[in-house]
C-alpha positions in Angstrom: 0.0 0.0 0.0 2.9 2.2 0.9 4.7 1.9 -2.5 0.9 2.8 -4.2 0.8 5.9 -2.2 4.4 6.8 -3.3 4.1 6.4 -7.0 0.7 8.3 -7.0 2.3 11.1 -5.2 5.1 11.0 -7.8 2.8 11.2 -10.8 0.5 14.0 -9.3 3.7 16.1 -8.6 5.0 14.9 -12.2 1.2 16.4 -13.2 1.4 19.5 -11.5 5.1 20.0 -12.4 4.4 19.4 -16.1 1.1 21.7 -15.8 3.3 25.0 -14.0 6.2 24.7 -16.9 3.4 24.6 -19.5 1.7 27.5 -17.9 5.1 29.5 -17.6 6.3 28.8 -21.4 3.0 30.3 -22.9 2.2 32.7 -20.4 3.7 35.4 -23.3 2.0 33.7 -25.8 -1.7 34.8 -25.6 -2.7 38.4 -24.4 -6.4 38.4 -22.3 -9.5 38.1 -24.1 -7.9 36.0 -26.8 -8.8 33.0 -28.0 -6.3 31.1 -25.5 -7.5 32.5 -22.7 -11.6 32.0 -23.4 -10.6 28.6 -24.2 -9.0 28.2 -21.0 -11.8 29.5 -18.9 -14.3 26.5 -20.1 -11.5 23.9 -18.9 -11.7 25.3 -15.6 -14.5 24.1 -14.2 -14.7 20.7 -15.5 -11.5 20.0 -14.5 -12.1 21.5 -10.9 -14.9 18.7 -10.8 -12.4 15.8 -11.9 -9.8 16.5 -9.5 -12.4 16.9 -6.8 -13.6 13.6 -7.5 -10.1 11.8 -8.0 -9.7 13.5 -4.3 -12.4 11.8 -3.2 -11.4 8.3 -4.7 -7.8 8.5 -3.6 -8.7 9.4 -0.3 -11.7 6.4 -0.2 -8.8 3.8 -1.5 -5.6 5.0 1.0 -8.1 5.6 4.3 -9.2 2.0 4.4 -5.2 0.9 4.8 -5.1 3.1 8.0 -4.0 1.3 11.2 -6.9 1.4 13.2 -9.1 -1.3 14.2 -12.4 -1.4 14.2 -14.4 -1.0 17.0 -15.6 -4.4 18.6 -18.7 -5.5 20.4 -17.2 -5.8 24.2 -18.3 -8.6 25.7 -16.4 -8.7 29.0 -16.3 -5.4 31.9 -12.8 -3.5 31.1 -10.0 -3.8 33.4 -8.9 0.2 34.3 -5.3 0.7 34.8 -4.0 3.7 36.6 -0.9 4.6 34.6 0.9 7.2 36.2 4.5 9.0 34.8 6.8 10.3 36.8 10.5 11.1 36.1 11.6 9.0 35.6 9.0 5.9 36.3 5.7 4.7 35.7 3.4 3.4 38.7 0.9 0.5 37.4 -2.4 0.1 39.6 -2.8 -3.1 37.6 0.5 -5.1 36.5 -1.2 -7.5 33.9 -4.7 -8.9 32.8 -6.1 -11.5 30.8 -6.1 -11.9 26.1 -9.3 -10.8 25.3 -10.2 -8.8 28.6 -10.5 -4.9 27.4 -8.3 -2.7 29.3 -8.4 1.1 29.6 -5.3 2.5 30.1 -6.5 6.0 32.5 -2.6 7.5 31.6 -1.5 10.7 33.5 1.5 12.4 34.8 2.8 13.8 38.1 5.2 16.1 36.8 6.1 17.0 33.2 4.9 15.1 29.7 5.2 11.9 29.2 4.3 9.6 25.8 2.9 6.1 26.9 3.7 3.6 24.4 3.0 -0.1 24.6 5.6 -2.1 23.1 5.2 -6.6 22.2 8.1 -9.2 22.9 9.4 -8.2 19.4 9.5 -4.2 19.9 6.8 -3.2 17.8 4.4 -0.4 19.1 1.3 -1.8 19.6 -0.7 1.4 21.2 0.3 4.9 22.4 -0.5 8.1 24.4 -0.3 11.1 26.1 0.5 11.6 29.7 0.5 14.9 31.0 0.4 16.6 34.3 -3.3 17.5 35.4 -5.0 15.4 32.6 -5.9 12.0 32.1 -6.0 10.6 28.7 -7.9 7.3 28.4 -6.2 4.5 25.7 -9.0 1.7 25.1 -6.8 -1.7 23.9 -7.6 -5.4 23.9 -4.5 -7.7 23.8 -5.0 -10.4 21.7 -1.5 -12.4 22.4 -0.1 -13.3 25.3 3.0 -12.0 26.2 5.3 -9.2 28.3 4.3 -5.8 27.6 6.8 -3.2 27.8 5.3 -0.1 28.5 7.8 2.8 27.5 8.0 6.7 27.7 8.0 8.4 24.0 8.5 11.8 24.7 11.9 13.0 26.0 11.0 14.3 29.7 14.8 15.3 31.3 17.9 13.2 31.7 16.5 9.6 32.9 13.9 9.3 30.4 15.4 6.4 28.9 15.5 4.3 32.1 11.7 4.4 32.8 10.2 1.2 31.6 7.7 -1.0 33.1 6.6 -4.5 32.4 2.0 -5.4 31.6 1.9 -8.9 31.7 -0.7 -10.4 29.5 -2.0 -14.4 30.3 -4.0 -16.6 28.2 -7.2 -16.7 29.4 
C-alpha cells in the first residue's frame, strides 16, 4: 500500500510539475480576451470537478489501509489501569490482565509530559498516548496475544527518560 501511495504522489507532482512549466512557457504567448484564454476558462471548471472527485477516490482507496481497528462489540467489563509518569518511572495500579479482557489505560502524569507507548516481545508499538500533568488521557486496547508488555516513555522528559520502563503482563485466558 505504501509503494501505491508513493508512485501516486510522484505522478501528481510529475502532473502539477508538467502543468506550472506549460503554464510558464505560454504565459507570453496569448494576451487576455484571446482565443487562449476563453478557451481556457471552459477547462476550468470541469477540471475542478475531476480532480475533486479523483480527491475523493484517492482518499476512499488509501483511508481503508489506516492502522486502526475497528471498533468491537465488548463482551467482558474492562480492566482500568492507573498509569501514572513520573520522572523517571511509571506506577501500574494493575500489573497484567487476561487476552481478550478490554483494558483502559487512565494514563496521567505527576510532573512534566510523558508519551505512553505499549511495546510486544518483538518491539513493535502496539498502542500509544499522552500523559500529561493534570490530565488524564484514556487508551481503550484489547490484547490479543499473550506476552510481556513493555510499556515505555515516548516523549523526551529530562535526563533519565530512557530508564523508565515497566513491564503489563498479559496471560492466556
Amino acid at each position: 500500500m505504501r509503494d501505491i501511495a508513493w508512485i501516486t504522489s510522484l505522478i501528481g507532482m510529475a502532473a502539477v510539475l508538467a502543468l506550472f512549466l506549460r503554464v510558464a512557457w505560454h504565459a507570453s504567448d496569448a494576451a487576455e480576451g484571446s482565443e487562449a484564454a476563453t478557451a481556457v476558462t471552459r477547462v476550468r471548471a470541469p477540471l475542478f470537478w475531476v480532480l475533486a472527485l479523483a480527491i475523493v477516490v484517492v482518499m476512499a482507496v488509501t483511508l481503508g489501509g489506516l492502522p486502526y481497528a475497528a471498533p468491537r462489540e465488548q463482551t467482558a467489563e474492562p480492566l482500568t489501569v492507573t498509569a501514572t509518569g513520573q520522572q523517571w518511572s511509571w506506577t501500574l495500579s494493575h500489573e497484567g490482565a487476561a487476552v481478550g479482557q478490554p483494558v483502559v489505560f487512565a494514563v496521567s502524569s505527576s510532573d512534566v509530559n510523558h508519551g505512553l507507548g505499549i511495546y510486544d516481545e518483538s518491539l513493535g508499538l502496539v498502542a500509544q498516548t499522552q500523559a500529561m500533568p493534570g490530565y488524564v488521557n484514556y487508551l481503550h486496547h484489547t490484547f490479543t496475544e499473550p506476552g510481556t508488555y513493555r510499556l515505555l516513555c515516548l516523549e523526551y522528559c529530562g535526563f533519565g527518560h530512557h530508564d523508565m520502563p515497566a513491564e503489563f503482563v498479559v496471560t492466556a485466558p
